[in-house]
C-alpha positions as CSV (number, residue, x, y, z in Angstrom):
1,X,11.3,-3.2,36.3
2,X,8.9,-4.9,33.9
3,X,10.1,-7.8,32.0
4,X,9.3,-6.4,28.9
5,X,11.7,-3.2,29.2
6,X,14.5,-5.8,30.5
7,X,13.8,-7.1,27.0
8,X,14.0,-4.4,25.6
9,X,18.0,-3.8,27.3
10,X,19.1,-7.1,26.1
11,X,17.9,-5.9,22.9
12,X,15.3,-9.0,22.3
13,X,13.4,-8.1,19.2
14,X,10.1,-9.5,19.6
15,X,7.8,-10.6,22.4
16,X,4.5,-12.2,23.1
17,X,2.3,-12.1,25.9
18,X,-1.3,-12.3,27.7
19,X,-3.5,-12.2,28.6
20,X,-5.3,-9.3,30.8
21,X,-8.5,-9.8,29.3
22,X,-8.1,-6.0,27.8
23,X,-9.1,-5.1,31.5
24,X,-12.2,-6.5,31.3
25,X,-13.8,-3.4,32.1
26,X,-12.8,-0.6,29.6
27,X,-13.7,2.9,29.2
28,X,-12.0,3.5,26.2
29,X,-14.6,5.8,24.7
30,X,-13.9,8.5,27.6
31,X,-10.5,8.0,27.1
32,X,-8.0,5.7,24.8
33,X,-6.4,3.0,26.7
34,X,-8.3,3.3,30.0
35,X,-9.0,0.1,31.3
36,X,-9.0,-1.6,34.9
37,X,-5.8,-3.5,34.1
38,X,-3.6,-0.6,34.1
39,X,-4.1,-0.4,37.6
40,X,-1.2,-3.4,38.2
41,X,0.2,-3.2,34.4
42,X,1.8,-1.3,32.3
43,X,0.9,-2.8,29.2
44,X,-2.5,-4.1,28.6
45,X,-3.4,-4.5,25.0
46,X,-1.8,-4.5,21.9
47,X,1.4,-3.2,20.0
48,X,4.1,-1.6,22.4
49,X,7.9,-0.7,21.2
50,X,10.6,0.4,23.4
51,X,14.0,0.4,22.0
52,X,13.2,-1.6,18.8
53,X,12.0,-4.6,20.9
54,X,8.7,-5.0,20.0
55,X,5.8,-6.4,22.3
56,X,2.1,-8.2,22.0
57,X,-0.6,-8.4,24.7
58,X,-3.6,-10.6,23.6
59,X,-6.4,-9.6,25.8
60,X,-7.4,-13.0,25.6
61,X,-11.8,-14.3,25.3
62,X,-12.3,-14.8,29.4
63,X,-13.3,-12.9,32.1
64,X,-12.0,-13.4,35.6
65,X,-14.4,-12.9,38.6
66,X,-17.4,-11.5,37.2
67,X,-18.4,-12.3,33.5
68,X,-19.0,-9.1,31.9
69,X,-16.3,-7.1,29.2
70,X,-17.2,-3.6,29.2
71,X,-15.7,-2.2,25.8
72,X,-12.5,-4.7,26.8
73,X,-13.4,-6.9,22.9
74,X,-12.0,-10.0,23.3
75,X,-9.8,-11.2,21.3
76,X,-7.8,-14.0,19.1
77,X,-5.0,-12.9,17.9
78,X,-3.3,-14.7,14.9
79,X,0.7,-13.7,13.7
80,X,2.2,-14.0,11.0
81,X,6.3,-14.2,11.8
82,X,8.6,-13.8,8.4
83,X,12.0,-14.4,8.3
84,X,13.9,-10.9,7.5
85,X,16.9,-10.9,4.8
């Protein structure tokens, strides 16, 4: 089980995470959301919801092993978090 979906069981509203680097090597343009990382995770990049939990992936600016991002845009990610009523 992925940590995220037991989040999502204990009802957690909201969580952060990364980085995968976006895969590093992306071929999004053949098709959306293929990218190397899938290959060991289930979430890569991005907004995910299951439940009503909500979850972030920052791909992050590095590389790991060789230094080349292939459509996988690096990225900084800044949140804003407001209190709801």
């Amino acid at each position: 089980m992925f940590v995220f979906d037991r989040a999502a069981e204990l009802g957690i509203d909201l969580m952060l995470a990364g980085h995968t680097h976006g895969g590093q090597l992306a071929l999004e343009s053949v098709h959306r959301g293929f990218n190397l990382s899938r290959l060991l995770y289930r979430y890569t990049g991005g907004w995910y919801e299951n439940r009503g939990t909500k979850l972030y992936v920052n791909r992050d600016i590095g590389t790991t092993g060789i230094p080349i991002r292939l459509e996988a845009r690096p990225e900084i990610t800044v949140l804003e978090l407001t209190p709801q009523d």
